[in-house]
N, C-alpha and C positions, 0 to 999 in steps of 0.2 A: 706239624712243627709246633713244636712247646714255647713259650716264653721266653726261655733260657736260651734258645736257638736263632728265635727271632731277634732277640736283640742282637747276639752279634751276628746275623747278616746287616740287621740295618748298621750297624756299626761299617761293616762288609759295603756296603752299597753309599754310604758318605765317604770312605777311603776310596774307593772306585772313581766312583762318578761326584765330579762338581759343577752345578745341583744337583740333587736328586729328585724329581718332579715327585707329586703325592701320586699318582699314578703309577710308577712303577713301585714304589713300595707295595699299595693295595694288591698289584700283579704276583710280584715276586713271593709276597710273606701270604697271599694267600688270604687275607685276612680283612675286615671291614674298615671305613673310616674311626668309629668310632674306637675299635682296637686298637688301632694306628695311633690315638689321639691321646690315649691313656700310656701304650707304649713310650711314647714321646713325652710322655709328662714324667712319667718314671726315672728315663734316663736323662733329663733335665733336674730334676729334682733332688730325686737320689742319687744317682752314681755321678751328678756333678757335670754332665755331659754336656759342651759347647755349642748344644746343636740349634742354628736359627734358621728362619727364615730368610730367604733373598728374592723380595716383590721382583726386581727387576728380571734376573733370571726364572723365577715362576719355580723356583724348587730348597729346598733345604741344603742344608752346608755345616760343616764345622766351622766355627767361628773363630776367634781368638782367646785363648784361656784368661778369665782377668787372675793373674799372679795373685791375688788376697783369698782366691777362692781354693777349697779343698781339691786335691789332684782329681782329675777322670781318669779313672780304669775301668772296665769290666772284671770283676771279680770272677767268682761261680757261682754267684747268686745264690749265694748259703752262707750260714752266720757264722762266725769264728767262734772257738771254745769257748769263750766270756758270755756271746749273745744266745746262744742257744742253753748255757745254763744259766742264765737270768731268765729269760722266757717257758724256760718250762719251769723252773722253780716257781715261777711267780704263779705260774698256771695251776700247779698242786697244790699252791698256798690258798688261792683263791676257790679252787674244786673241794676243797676241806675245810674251808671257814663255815664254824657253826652260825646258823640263823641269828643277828643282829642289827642293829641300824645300819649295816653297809652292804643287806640284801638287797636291796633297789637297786642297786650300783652293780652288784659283782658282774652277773649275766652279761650288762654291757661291756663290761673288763675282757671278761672272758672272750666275746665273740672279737672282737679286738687284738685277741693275742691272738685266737685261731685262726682271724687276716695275718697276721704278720708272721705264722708259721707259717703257711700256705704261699707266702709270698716266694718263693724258691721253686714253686712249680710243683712241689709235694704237699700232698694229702696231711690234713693237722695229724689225721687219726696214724697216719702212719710214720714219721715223726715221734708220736709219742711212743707208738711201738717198737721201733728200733731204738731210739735214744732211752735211758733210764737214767733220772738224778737218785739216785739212794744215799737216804742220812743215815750215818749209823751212831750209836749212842746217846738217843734223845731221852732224853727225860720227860717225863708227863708234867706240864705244869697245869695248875688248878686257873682258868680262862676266868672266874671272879678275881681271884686276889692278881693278877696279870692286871685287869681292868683296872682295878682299886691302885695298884703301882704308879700306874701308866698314867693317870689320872692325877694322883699328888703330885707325881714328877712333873709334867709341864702347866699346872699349877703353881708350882714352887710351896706347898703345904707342907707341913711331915707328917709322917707317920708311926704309929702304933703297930709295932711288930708281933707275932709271936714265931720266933727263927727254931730251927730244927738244926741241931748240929750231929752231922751223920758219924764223927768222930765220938762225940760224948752220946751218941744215943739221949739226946737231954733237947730239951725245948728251954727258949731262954726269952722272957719278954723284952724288945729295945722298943728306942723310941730313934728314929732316926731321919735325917732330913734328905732324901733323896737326888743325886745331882745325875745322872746317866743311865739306860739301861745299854748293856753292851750282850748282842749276840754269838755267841764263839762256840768252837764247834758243836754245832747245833742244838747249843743250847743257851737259852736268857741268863744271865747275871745283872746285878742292880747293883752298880755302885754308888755307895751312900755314906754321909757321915754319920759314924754312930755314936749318939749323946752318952748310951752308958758307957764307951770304950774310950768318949773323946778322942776320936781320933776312924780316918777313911779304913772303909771294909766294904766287903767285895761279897753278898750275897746271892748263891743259886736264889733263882727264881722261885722254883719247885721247891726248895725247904721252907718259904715264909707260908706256914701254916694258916696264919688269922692274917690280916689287914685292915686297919681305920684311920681313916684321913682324918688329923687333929686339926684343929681352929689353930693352929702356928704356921709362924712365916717356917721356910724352909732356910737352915744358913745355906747359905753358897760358898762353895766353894772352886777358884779358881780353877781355867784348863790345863795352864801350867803347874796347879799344885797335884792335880788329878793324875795328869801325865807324868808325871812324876815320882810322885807316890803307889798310882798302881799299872804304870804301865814300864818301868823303867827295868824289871826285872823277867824272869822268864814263867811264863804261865799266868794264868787267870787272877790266882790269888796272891800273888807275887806284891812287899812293899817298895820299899827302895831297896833295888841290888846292893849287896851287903858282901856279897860273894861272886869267884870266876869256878863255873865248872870247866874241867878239861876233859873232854871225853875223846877218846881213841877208838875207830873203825877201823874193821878189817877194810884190805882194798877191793872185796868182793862188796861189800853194805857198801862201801863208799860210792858205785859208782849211782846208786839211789841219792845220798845223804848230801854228799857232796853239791848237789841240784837244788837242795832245799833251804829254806827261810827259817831259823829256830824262832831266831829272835835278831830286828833291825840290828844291833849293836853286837852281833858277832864275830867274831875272829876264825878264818881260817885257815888250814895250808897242810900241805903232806910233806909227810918226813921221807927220806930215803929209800923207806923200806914201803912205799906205797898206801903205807897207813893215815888217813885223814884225822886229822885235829881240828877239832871245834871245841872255841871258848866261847860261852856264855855267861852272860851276867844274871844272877838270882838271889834272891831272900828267903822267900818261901819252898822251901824242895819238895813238896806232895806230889804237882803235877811230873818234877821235872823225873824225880822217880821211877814213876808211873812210865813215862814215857822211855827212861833208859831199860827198864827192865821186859820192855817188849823188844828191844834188841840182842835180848840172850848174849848168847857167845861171841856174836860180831861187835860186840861194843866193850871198851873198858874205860873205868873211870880213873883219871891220871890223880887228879888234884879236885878240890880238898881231900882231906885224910877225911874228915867229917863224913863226906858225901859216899866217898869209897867202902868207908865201913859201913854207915846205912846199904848200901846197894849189896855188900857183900853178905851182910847178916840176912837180909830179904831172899837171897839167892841159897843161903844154906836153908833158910827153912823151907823155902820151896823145894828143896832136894831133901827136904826127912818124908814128903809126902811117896815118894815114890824110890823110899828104902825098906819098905812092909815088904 
């Protein structure tokens, strides 16, 4: 009998029987006091389970729920979609960090997450083998200038840029005062106020070539002005929405799209004809581009005229490659 098994008989033998003396558990479940004693800690602990003692009757019982306390169930004693990918991500992140001051530590990290996979009754190793997190479209970032970032940032110092702009093929020196690094899909940005643009910018990681923490205070700036300015539009690099895209899905794309998140402040609804409408709010259209034209033919662009003809002009050159 596994873990998973045992518990709900003992669950099985407290709905049965009230009490249930320690003797017939050790009978039934097969298993020693001190299993019994861990078990019982388990479902007291974790799964919130009401189970006490009763001196007078000489055996265990369900008690009464206290109402402030999180519900009892028995689950399947497996983590839901959210815990089993933070636990193995954390586990890669930690199996791949290069040798630094938080070698000491990881080993203990690790053996720790390998309890808490194992805790389900399955093997860490196997686990890792059936489940896979895969990141796709990471960029390499340079792990000194990450440190040097990372380091002004919660300092509150500025810094000494030299930025790489993948559009102009050009490197460009700032000087800029650090307020956030933001992770998105799978990869670093730094947002930062920059002195020579006066005014918030949204740096890849991977393009800050040089890094040096200057002798200056860092300006601050607000969460409200931050959220505001680079998060109120659609994509990474996005200023204040300035613009609504309307884009139109076939009702085949739709029943994917329809499920997803573009951006918080969306609008949605199908027209008559089974076709999905999504409005978005944006400034900057690089990402949002990007993103429409991996939807080929199931997608079209209603509004702006602007956007429509970018997306259109993109679509005709991509069709001169494959008129040779």
């Amino acid at each position: 009998m596994d873990r998973t098994e045992r518990f709900y008989r003992i669950h099985q033998l407290l709905e049965d029987r009230k009490p249930v003396p320690l003797d017939v558990f050790l009978c039934e479940l097969g298993i020693s006091r001190a299993t019994f004693k861990r078990d019982l800690e388990y479902l007291r602990d974790r799964l919130n389970a009401p189970i006490e003692w009763d001196r007078d009757a000489g055996g265990y019982r369900f008690g009464k729920a206290d109402a402030r306390a999180p519900k009892y169930e028995l689950p399947g004693l497996w983590f839901n979609a959210s815990e089993i990918h933070a636990l193995l991500t954390m586990q890669q992140l930690l199996a791949n960090l290069q040798p630094g001051l938080l070698e000491p530590h990881i080993q203990p990290l690790l053996a720790r997450l390998n309890l808490l996979l194992e805790s389900g009754d399955h093997a860490a190793d196997e686990v890792r083998k059936r489940i896979k997190i895969l990141h796709a479209a990471a960029r390499k970032t340079s792990l000194e200038h990450f440190e040097t970032v990372s380091h002004a940032l919660l300092k509150r110092q500025r810094l000494a840029i030299s930025h790489y702009s993948r559009a102009s093929n050009a490197e460009t020196a700032r000087e800029i005062s650090p307020q956030r690094l933001v992770y998105y899909r799978d990869n670093w940005y730094l947002d930062a106020w920059c002195h020579l643009r006066n005014d918030l910018r949204s740096f890849s990681a991977d393009t800050i070539r040089q890094a040096v923490i200057l002798n200056k205070a860092a300006k601050t700036v607000a969460d409200k002005r931050l959220n505001e300015t680079l998060g109120s539009g659609y994509g990474i690099f996005s200023g204040k929405a300035t613009h609504t895209a309307v884009l139109k899905f076939t009702p085949e794309r739709a029943r994917w799209v329809a499920h997803e998140e573009w951006h918080p402040r969306q609008k949605s609804r199908f027209d008559q004809g089974g076709f999905f409408i999504l409005e978005i709010p944006y400034s900057d259209d690089r990402e949002l581009v990007m993103d429409i034209l991996k939807y080929g033919p199931d997608i079209e662009v209603i509004e702006p005229q602007t956007l429509r003809a970018k997306v259109s002009e993109f679509l005709q050159q991509a069709g001169h490659h494959y008129q040779k």
